[in-house]
Structures are given as structure tokens and as C-alpha cells.
N, CA and C of each residue as an Amber inpcrd file, in Angstrom:
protein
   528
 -53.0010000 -26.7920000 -33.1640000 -52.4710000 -27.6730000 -34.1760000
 -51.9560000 -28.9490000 -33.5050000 -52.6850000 -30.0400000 -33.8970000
 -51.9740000 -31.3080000 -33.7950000 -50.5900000 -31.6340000 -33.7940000
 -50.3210000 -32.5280000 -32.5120000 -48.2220000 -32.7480000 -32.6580000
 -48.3760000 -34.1510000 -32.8440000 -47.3370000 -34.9820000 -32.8060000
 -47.0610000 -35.9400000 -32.7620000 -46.4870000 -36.5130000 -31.4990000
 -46.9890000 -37.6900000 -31.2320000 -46.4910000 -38.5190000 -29.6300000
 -45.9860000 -39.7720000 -30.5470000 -45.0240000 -40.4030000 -29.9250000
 -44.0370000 -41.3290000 -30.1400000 -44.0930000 -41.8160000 -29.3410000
 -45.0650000 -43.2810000 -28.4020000 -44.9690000 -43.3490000 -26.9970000
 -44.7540000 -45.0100000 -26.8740000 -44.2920000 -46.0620000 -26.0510000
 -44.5540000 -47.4980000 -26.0780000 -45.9650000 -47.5520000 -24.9790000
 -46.6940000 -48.0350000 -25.0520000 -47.6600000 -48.0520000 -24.1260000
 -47.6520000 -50.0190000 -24.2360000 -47.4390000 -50.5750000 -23.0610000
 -47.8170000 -51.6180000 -22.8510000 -47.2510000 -52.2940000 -23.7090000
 -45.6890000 -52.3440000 -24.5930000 -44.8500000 -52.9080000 -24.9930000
 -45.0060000 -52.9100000 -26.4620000 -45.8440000 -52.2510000 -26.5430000
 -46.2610000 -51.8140000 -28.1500000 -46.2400000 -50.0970000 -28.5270000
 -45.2520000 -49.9870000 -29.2520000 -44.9930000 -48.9260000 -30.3690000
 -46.0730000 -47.9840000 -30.6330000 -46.4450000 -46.8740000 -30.1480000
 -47.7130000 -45.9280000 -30.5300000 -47.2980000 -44.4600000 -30.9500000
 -48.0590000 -43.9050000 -32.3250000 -47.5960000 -43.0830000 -33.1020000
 -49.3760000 -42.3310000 -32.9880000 -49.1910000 -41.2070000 -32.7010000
 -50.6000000 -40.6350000 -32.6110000 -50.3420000 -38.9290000 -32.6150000
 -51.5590000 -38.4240000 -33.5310000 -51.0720000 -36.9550000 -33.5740000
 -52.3380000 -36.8520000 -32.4630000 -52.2120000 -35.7500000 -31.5340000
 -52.4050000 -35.3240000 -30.1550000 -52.6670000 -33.5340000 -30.2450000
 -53.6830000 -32.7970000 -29.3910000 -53.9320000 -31.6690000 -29.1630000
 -52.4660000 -31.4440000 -28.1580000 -51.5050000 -30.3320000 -28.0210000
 -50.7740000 -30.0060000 -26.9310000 -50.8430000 -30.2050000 -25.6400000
 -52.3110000 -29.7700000 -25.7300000 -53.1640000 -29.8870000 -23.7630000
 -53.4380000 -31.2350000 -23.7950000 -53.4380000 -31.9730000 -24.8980000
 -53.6870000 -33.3890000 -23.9470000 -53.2850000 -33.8380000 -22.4440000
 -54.0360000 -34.6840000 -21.7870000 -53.1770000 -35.1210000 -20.7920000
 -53.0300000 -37.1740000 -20.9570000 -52.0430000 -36.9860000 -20.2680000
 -51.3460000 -38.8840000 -20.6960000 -52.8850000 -39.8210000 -20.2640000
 -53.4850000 -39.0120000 -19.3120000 -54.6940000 -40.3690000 -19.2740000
 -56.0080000 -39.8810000 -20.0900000 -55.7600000 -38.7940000 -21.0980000
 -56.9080000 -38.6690000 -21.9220000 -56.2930000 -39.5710000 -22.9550000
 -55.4570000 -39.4430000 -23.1790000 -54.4750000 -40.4700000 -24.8090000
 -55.1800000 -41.9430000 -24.3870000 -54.3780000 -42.0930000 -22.6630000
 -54.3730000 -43.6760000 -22.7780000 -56.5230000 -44.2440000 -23.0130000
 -57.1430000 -43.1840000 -21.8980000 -58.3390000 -43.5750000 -22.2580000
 -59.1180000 -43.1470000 -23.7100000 -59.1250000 -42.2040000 -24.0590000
 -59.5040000 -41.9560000 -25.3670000 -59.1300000 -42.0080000 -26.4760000
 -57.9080000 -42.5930000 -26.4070000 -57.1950000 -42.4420000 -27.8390000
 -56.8460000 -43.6240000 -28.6030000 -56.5520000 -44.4090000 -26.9230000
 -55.9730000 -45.7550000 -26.8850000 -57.2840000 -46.6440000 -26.6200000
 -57.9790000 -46.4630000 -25.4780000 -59.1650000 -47.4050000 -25.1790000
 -58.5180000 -48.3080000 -24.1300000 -57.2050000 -47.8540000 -23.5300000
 -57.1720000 -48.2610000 -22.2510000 -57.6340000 -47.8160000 -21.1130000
 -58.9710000 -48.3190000 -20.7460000 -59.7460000 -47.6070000 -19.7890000
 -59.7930000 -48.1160000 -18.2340000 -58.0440000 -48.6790000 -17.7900000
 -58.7510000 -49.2590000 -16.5820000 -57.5140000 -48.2450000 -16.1900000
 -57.1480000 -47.8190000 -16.8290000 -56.4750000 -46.1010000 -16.0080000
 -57.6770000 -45.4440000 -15.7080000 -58.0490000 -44.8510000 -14.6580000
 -59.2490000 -43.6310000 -14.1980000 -58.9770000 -42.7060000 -13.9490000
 -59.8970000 -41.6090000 -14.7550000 -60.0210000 -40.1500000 -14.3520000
 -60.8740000 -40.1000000 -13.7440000 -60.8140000 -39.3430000 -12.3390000
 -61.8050000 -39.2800000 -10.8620000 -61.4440000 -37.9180000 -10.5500000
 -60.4170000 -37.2510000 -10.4290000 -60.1460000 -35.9240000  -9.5020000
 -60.0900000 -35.1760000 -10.4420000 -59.5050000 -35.1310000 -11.4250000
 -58.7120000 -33.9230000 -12.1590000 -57.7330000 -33.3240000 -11.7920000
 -57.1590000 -33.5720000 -10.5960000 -56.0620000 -32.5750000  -9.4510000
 -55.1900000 -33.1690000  -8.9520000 -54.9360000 -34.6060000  -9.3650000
 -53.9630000 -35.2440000  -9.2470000 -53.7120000 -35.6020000  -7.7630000
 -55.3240000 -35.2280000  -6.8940000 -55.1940000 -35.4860000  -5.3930000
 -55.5910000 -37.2670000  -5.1440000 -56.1330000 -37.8100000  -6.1680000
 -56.5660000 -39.3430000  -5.6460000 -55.7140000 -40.2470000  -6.1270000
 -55.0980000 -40.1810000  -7.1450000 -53.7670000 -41.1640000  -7.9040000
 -54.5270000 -42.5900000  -8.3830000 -55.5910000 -42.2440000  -8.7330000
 -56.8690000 -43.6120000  -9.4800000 -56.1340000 -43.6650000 -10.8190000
 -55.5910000 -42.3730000 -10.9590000 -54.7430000 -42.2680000 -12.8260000
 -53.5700000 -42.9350000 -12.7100000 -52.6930000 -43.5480000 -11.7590000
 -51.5650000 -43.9140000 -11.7750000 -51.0520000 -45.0740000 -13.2130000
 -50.2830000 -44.6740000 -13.9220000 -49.6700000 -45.6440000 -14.6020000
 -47.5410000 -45.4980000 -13.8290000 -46.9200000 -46.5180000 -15.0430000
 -45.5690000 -46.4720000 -14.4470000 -44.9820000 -45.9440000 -16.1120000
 -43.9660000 -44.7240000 -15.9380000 -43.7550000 -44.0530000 -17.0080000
 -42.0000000 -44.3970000 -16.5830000 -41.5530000 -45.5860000 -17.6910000
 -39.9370000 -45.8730000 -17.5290000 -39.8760000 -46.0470000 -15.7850000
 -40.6060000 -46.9590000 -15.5290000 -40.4820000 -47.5580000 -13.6460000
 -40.9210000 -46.6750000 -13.0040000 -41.3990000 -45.6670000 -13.0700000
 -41.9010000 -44.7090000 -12.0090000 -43.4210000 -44.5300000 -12.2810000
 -43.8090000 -44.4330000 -10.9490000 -45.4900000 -44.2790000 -10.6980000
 -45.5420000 -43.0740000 -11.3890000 -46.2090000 -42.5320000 -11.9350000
 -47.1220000 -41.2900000 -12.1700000 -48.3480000 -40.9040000 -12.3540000
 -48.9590000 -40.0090000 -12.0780000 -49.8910000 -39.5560000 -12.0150000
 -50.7360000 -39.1040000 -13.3430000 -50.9280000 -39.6590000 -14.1550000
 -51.6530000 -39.4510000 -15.9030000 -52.5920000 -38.1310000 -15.7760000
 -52.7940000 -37.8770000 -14.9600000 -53.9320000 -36.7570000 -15.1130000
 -53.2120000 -35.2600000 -14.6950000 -51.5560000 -35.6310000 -14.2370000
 -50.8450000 -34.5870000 -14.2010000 -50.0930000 -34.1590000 -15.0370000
 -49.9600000 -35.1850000 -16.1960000 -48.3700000 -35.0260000 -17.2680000
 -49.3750000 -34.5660000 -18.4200000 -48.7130000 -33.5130000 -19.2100000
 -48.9250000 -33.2970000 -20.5850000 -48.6570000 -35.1570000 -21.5380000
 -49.3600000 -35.1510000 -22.3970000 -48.8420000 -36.6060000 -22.9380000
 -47.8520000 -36.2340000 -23.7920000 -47.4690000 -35.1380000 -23.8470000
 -46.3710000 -34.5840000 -24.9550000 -44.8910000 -34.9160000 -24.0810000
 -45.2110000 -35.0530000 -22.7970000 -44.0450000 -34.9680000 -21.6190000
 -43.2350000 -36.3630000 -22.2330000 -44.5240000 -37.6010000 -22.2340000
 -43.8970000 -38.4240000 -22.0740000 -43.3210000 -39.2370000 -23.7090000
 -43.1010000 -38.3250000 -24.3230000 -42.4250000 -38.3310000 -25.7250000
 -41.2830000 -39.7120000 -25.7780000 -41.8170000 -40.5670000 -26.4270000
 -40.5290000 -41.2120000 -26.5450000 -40.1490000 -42.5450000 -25.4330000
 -41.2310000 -42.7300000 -24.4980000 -40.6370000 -43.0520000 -23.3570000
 -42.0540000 -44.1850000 -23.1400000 -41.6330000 -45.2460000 -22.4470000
 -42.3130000 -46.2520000 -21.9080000 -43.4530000 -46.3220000 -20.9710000
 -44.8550000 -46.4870000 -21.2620000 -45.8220000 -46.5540000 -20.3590000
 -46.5300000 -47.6320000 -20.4750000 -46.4050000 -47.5930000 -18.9980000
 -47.3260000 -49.2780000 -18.4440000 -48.7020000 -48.8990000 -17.5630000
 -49.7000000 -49.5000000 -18.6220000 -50.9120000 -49.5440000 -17.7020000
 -51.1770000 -50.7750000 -16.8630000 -52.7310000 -50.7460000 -16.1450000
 -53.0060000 -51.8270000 -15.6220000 -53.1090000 -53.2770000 -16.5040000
 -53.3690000 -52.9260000 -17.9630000 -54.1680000 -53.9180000 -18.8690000
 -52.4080000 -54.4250000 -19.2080000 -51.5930000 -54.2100000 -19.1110000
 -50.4360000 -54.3160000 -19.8330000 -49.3680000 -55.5960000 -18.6210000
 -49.9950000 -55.3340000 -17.6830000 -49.5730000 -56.3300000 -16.8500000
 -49.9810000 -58.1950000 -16.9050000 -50.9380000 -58.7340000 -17.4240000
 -51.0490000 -59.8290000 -17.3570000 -50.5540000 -60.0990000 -18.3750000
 -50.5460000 -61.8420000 -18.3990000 -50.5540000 -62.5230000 -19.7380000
 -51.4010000 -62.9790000 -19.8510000 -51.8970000 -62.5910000 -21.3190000
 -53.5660000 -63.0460000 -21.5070000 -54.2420000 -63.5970000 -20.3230000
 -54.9350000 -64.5410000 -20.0030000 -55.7730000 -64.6130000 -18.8500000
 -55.0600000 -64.6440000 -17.3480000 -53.3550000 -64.9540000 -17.4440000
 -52.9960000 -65.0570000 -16.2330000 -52.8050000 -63.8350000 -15.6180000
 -53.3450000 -63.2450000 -14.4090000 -53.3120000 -61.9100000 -13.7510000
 -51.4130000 -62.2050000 -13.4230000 -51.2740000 -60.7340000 -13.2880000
 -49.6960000 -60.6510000 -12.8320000 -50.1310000 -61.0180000 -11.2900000
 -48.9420000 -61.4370000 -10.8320000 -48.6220000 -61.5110000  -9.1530000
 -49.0900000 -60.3450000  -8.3830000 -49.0220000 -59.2050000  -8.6500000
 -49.8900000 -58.0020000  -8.3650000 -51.1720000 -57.9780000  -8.3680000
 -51.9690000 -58.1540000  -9.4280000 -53.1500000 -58.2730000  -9.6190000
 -53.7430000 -59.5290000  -8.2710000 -52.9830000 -60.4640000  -9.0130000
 -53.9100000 -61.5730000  -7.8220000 -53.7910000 -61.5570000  -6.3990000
 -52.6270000 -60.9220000  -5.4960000 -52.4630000 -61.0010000  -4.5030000
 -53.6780000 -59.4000000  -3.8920000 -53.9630000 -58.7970000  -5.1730000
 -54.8390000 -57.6280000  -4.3270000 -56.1480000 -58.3160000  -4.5950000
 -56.5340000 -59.3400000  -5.3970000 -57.6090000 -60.1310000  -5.3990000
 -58.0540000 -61.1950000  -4.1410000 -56.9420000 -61.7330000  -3.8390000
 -56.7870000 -62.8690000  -2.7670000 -56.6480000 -62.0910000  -1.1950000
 -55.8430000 -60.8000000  -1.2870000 -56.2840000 -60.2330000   0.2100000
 -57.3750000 -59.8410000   0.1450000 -58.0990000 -59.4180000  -0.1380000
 -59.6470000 -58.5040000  -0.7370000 -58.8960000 -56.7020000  -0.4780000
 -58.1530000 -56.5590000  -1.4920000 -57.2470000 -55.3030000  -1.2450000
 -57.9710000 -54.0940000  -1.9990000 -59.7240000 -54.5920000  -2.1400000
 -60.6460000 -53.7740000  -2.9660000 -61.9770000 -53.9340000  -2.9870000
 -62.8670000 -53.3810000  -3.1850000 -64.3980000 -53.1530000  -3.1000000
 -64.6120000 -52.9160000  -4.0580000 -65.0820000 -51.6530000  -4.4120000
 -65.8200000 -51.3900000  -5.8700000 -64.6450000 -51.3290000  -7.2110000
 -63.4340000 -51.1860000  -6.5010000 -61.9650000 -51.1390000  -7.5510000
 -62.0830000 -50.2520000  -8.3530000 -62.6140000 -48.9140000  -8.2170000
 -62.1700000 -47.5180000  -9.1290000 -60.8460000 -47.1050000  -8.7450000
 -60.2910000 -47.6420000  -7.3870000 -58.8800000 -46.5800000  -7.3480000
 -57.8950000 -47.5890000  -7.6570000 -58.2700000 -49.0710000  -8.0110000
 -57.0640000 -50.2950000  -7.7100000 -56.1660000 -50.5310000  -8.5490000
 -56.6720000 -49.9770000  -9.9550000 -55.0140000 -49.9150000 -10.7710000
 -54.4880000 -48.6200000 -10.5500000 -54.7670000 -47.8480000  -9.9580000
 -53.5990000 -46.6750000  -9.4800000 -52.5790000 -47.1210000  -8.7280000
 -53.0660000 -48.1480000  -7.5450000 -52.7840000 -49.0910000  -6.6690000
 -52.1740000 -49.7610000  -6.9650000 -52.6290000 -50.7330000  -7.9140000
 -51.9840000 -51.8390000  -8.6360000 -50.3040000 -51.1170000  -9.0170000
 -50.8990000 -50.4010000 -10.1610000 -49.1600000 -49.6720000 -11.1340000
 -48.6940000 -49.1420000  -9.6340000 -48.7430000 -48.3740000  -8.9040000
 -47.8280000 -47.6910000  -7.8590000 -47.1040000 -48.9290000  -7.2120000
 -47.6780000 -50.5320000  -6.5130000 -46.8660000 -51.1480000  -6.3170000
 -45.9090000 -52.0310000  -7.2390000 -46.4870000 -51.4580000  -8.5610000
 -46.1540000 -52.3830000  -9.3350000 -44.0790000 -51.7360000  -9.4120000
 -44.6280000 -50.2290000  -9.3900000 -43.2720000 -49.5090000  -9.5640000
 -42.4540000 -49.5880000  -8.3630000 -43.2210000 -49.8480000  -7.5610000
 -42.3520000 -50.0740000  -5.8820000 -41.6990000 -51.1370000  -5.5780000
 -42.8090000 -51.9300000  -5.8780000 -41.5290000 -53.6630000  -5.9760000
 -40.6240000 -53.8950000  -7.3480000 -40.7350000 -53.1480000  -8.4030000
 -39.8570000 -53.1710000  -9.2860000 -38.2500000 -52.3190000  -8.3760000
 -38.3270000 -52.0090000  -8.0580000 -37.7030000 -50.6310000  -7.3970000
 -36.6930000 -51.5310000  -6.1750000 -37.6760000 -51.8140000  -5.0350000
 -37.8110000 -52.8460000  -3.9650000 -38.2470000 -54.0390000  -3.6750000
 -37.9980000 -54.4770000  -3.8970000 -38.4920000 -55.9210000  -3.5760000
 -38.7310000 -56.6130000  -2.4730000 -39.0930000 -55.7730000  -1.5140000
 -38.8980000 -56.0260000  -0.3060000 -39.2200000 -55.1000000   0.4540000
 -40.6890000 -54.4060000   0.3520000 -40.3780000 -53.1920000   1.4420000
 -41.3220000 -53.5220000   2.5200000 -40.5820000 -52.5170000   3.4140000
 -41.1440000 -52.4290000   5.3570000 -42.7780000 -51.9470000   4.5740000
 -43.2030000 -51.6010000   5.6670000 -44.7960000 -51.7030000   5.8850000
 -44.6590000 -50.4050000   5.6300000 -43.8700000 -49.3750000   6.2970000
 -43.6530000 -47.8680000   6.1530000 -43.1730000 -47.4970000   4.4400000
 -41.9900000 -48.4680000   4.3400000 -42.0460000 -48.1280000   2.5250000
 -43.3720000 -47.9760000   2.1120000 -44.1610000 -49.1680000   1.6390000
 -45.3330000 -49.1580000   1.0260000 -46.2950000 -48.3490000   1.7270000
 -46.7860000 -47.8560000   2.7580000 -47.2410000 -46.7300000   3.0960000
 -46.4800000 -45.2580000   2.0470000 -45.5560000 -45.1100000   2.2640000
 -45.0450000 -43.7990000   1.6210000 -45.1660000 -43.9000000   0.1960000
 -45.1080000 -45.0900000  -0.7930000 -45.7570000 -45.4970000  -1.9150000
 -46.6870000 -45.3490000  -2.2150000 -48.1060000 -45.6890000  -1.3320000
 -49.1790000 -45.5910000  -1.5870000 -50.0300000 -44.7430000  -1.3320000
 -49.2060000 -43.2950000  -0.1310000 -49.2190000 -42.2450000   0.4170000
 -50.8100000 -41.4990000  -1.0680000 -51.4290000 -41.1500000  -0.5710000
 -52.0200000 -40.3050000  -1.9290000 -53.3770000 -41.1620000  -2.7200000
 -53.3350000 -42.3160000  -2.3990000 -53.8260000 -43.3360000  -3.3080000
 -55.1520000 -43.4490000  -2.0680000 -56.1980000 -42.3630000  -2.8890000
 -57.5830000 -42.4490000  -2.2690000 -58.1890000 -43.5540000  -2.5180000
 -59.0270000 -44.3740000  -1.0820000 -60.3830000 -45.2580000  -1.1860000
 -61.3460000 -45.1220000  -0.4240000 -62.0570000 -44.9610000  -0.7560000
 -63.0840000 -44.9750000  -0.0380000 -63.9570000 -46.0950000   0.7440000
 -63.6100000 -47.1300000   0.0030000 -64.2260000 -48.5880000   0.1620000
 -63.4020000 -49.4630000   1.1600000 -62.1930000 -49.8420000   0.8240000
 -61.3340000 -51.0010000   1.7970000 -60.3020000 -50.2220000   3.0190000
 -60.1480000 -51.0610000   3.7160000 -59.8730000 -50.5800000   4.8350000
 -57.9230000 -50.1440000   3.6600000 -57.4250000 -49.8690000   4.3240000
 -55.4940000 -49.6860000   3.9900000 -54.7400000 -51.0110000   4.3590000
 -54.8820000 -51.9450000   5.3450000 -54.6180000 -52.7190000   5.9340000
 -54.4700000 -53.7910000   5.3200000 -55.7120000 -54.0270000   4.3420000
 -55.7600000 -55.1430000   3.4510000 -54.6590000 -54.9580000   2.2850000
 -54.6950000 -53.3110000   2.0790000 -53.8770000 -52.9870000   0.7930000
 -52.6150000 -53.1070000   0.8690000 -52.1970000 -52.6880000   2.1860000
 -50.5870000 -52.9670000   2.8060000 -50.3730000 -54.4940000   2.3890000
 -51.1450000 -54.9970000   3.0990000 -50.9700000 -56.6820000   3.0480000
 -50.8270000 -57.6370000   1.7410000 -51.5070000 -57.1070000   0.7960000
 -51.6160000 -57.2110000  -0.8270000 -50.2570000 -57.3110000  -1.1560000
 -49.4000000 -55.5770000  -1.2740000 -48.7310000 -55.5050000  -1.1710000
 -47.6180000 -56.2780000  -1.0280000 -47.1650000 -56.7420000   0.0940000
 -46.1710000 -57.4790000   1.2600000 -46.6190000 -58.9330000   0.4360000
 -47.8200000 -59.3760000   0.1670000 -48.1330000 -60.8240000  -0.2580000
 -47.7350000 -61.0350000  -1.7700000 -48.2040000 -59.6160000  -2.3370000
 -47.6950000 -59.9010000  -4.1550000 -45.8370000 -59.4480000  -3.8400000
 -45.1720000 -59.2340000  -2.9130000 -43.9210000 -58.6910000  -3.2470000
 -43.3360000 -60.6220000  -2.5910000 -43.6400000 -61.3870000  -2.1160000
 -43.5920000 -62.9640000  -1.5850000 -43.6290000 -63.7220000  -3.0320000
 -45.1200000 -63.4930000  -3.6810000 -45.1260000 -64.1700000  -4.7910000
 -44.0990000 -63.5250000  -6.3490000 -43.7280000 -62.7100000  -5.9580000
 -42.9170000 -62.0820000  -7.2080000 -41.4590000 -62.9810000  -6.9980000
 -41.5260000 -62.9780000  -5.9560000 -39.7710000 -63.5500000  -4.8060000
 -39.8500000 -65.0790000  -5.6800000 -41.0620000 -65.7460000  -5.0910000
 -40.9890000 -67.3030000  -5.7100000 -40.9330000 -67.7510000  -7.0080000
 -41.4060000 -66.5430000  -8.2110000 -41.7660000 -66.9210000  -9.0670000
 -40.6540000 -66.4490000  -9.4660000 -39.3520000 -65.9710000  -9.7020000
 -38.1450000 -65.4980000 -10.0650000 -37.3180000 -66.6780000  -9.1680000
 -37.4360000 -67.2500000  -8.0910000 -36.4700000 -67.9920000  -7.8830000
 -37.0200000 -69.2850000  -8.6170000 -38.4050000 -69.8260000  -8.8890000
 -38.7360000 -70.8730000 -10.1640000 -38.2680000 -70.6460000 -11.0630000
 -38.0810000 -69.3630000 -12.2280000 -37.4680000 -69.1370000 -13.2650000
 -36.4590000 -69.1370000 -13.0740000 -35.3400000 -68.9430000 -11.7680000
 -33.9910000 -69.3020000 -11.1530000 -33.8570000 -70.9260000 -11.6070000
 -34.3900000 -71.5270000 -10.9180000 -34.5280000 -73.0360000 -11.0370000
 -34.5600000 -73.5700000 -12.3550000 -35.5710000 -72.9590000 -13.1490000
 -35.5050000 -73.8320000 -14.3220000 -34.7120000 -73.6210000 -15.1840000
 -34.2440000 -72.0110000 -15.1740000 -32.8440000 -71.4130000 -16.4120000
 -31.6250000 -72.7980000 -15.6920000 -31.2100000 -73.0770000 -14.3570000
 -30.3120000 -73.7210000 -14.0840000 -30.5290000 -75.4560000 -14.7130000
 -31.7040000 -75.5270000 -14.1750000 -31.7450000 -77.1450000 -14.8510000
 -31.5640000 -77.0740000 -16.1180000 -32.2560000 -76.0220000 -17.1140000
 -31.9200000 -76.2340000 -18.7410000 -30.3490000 -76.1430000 -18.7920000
 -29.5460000 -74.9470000 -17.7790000 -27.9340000 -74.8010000 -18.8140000
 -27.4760000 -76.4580000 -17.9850000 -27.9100000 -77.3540000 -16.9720000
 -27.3080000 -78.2630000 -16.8660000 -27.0500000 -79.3990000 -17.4700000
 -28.5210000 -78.9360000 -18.0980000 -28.9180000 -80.1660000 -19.0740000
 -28.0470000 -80.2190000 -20.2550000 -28.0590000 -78.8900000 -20.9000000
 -27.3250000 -78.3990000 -21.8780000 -28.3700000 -78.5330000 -23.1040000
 -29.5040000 -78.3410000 -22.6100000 -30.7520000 -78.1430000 -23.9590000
 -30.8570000 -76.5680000 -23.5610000 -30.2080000 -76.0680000 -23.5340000
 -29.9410000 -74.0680000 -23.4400000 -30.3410000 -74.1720000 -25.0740000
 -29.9910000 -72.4580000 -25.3460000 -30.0390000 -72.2080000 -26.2280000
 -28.6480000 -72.0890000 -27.2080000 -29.0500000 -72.3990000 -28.5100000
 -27.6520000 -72.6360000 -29.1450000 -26.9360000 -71.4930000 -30.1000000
């Protein structure tokens, strides 16, 4: 018998009746048609399924979707604004932090939850982050580096939005 999921996926409100055994990346790919989450293992050994469930990486092909009742999930598609890639996205574009890119939004969401987290991590953080996150194609090196380069551009683009919240309250064209 069909239940009900209550879930935000990608900042939007989702109401869907669901088999029990579902799992969170059959919803997001089949239910939803967010398909740049991937099912590859089934065993939760490659982390290609990674989304971020309330800031934390997880593994979609391990959670019942009933688990995540109520509670916030971010895919890969949920990160840009319309055509602009997030700081994540482009810095694994600009290192070449990918080849054929079946495992790179596992990749993507896991640092996405790590620099939310840290903002700043050693080379060994993001190793232990990305610990799990099978490729077959790019070397790790590039992916580390991605990493370390989108956690630079996240830095600048928060101290610009630093900058400009200050010039508006100086101006005093803030909000009223």
C-alpha cells in the first residue's frame, strides 16, 4: 500500500504517494525526473547517488525515501541558477575534475556538503569526504584540486556579496 512522502527537493515542496521499499534515488529519478542523481551500484559502494539531505552527503540508493520524510534534499540540478553553474559545478569543469561524468554529481553534492560544513579544507579533509566516491576515468588529483579551487571561488563570491550588502546599507538605498 502506497504512503505518503512530504519531501523539499531542490527548494520546492513535494507531496507524492510512494511504495515503502522505495529508495530516495528511485523517487528523485523516477518520480521526480531528476536524473543527474545515478544509480550504478545498488550497494551504496560507488556514491554516483550522492545527494545532500538537510547539509549532509548521502547516499540515495541507501535511504528508504520514507526516511527522509519531511526534510530537505538537494540534487545536482538544484544547484545552479538557471544557466549560471554554481561555483562547484564550474571549478570541476575548469580543473577537468571529470571524463565521462557518471560519478560527478555524487562528487559535486559531497563537496557541495563539505564546503557548506568547511570552508576551507586540508587536502586530507576532502580526501576523507570524497573517501568512497568511485571513478574510473580522472585521475583524484584533479578532483582534490576542483575541490580546493571551487572552495577559493565560494570565499570571493561571499566576500562580493560582503561588499555590496555594505555599499547598499552605506548608501542607505537598503531595504525599508
Amino acid at each position: 500500500m502506497k504512503q505518503q512522502l512530504n519531501i523539499v527537493v531542490n527548494g520546492e515542496p513535494r507531496e507524492l504517494f510512494i511504495e515503502p521499499k522505495t529508495l530516495l534515488v528511485q523517487v528523485l529519478r523516477e518520480h521526480l525526473g531528476l536524473t543527474g542523481t545515478h544509480q550504478a551500484c545498488d550497494s551504496s559502494s560507488c556514491a554516483a547517488c550522492t545527494v545532500v539531505v538537510d547539509g549532509m552527503a548521502v547516499k540515495s540508493c541507501s535511504i528508504l525515501a520514507l526516511q527522509v520524510e519531511g526534510r530537505e534534499v538537494l540534487t545536482v540540478e538544484g544547484l545552479a541558477q538557471g544557466a549560471k553553474l554554481h561555483p562547484i559545478q564550474q571549478a570541476y569543469i575548469d580543473n577537468w575534475a571529470f571524463q565521462c561524468g557518471f560519478c560527478t554529481s555524487g562528487q559535486i553534492m559531497a563537496t557541495k556538503a563539505l564546503l557548506d560544513e568547511n570552508p576551507d579544507p586540508t587536502r586530507e579533509e576532502i580526501q576523507a569526504q570524497l573517501d568512497g566516491h568511485i571513478c574510473r576515468c580522472t585521475g583524484y588529483n584533479m578532483i582534490n584540486e576542483a575541490v580546493r579551487d571551487a572552495a577559493k571561488r565560494i570565499k570571493a563570491q561571499k566576500e562580493l556579496e560582503s561588499q555590496k550588502w555594505l555599499q547598499t546599507a552605506k548608501s542607505g538605498k537598503g531595504a525599508k
